[in-house]
C-alpha positions, 0 to 999 in steps of 0.5 A: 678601652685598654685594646683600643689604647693598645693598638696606637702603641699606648703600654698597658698591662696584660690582660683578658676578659673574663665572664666566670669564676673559672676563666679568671683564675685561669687566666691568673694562672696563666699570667702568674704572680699578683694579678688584679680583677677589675669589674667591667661597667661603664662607670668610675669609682669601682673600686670604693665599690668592691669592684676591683681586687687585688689577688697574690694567687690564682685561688684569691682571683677565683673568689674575687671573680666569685664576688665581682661576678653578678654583683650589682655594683653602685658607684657615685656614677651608677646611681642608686641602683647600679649595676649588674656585673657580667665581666671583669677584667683580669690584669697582670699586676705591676710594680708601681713606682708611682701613680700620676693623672693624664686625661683628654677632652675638649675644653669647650670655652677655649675651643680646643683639645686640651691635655690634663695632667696631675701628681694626684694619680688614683684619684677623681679629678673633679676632687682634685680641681675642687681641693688642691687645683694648683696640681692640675696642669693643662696645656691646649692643643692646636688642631692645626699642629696637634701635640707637640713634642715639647709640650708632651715633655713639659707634662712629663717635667710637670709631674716631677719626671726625670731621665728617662721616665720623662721620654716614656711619658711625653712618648705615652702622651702622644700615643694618647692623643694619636688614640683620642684623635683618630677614634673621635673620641670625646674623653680619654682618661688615664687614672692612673698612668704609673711608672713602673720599678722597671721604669716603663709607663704605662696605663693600668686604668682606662676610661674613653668617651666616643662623640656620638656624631662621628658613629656611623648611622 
């Protein structure tokens, strides 16, 4: 997803896939500092999993991947039985100011893309819409337009951005939706975007859905 996210200019963290214990720590090695290993399965809710471990050296990050690695790791969306880990993905940590929610997908009553943005960064967005709805802010997108400026810059002011973090977001969220728009995607799901200490936006968790009807035969 993050490879995807990268090549339409969406910022996200360095990073590498990795299949062995030794791989991730030198790819830890060579990225230095805090690095964060992530189970790779087509599944949310990793980390209440054990699949994601933040390591301050590349000796913690050999024996996340030493734990990850072969794990049958169960989420609320695998099901009872799992699934069997066969890569991670090793991640250059970065320095979160703060963490926030952005998503894609069609809203199938109003008939158009719509936008979801939230405060509640990190956390499952079907929780937030249930418990605390007034933090989820939508905007539907006009496919004859697609998505303006301004409403990229509304969702950057609706989640209490300011100076230029506000042009780094609404800039982000036009990349995204140049991604979810020319892959044919069904779902782009960023949770979460953070704002870095340096005051750059980025993706450091990624989740895309492609519609099934656009893949070639």
């Amino acid at each position: 997803g993050k490879e995807l996210l990268r090549r339409f200019g969406v910022a996200v963290p360095d990073g590498k896939v990795a299949e062995t214990a030794d791989e991730v720590e030198q790819i830890a090695r060579d990225f230095g500092g805090v690095t964060v290993v992530k189970a790779q399965i087509h599944a949310g809710g990793r980390g209440k999993g054990g699949g994601v471990k933040v390591c301050k050296t590349p000796e913690d990050a050999r024996a996340a991947g030493e734990a990850i690695l072969g794990m049958q790791l169960k989420t609320h969306q695998t099901g009872p039985e799992g699934q069997k880990v066969k890569k991670v993905w090793v991640e250059k940590g970065s320095n979160i100011a703060k963490e926030f929610y952005a998503g894609l997908t069609l809203d199938r009553e109003k008939v158009r893309d719509t936008f979801v943005v939230s405060t509640e960064g990190g956390m499952e967005i079907e929780k937030v819409a249930a418990e605390t709805p007034e933090k989820i802010i939508k905007a539907a997108v006009d496919p004859a337009f697609g998505l303006q400026a301004f409403q990229a810059t509304q969702l950057a002011f609706a989640l209490g951005l300011e100076g230029k973090a506000v042009r780094k977001a609404a800039g982000f969220f036009m990349s995204l939706y140049k991604a979810y728009v020319e892959s044919d995607a069904s779902l782009a799901e960023i949770n979460p975007p953070v704002l870095t200490d340096e005051g750059d936006i980025i993706a450091v968790d990624a989740k895309i859905n492609f519609d099934d009807k656009a893949l070639y035969s």
